[in-house]
N, C-alpha and C positions, 0 to 999 in steps of 0.2 A: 541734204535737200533742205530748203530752206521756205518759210510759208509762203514766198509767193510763186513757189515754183507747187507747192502743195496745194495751192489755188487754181494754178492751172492745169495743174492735172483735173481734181474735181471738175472744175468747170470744162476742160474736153473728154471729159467721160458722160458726163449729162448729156452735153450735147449730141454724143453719141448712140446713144440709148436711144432704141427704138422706139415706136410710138405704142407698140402695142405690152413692153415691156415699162411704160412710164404711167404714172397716176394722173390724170387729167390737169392740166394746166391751171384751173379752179382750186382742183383740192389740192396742190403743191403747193400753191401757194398760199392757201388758209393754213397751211399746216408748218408752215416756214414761220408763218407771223406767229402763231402759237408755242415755238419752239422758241423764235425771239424775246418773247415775254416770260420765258422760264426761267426760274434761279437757278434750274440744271445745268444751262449752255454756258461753258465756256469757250472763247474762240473758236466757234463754230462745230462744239464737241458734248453730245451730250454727256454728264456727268456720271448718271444711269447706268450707262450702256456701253458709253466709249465711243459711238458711231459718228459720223460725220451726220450732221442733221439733214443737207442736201443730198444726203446719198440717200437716208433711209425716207427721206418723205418724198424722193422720187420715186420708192419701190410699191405699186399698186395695193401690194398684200402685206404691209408693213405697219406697225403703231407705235404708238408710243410707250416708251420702255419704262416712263413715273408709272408709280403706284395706282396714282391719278387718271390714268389712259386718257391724256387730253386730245388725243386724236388717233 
């Protein structure tokens, strides 16, 4: 498998996630831009953790895995 097929898997599992299993459209998104400005993320992987950033900062009850807890 190769990353752009890794892309679209991601992105049709988001899409698929219920509303009531997803974090508010606000805080997905402050918490993407936060992940983005981290020396942790590697292509789209946090360093930390290993997690896909998009995956864990659509999970409601999920944080950040730095030291740091930036969000």
């Amino acid at each position: 498998m190769d990353i752009d097929e890794y892309t679209q898997n991601i992105l049709e599992y988001i899409k698929n996630v219920s509303a009531e299993n997803r974090a508010d459209e606000e805080v997905y998104l402050r918490r993407l831009e936060i992940c983005r400005s981290c020396e942790e993320l590697s292509n789209g992987i946090c360093a930390k953790c290993g997690c896909f950033v998009e995956l864990r900062a659509l999970n409601p009850k999920a944080y950040c895995a730095s030291e740091k807890k930036l969000w």
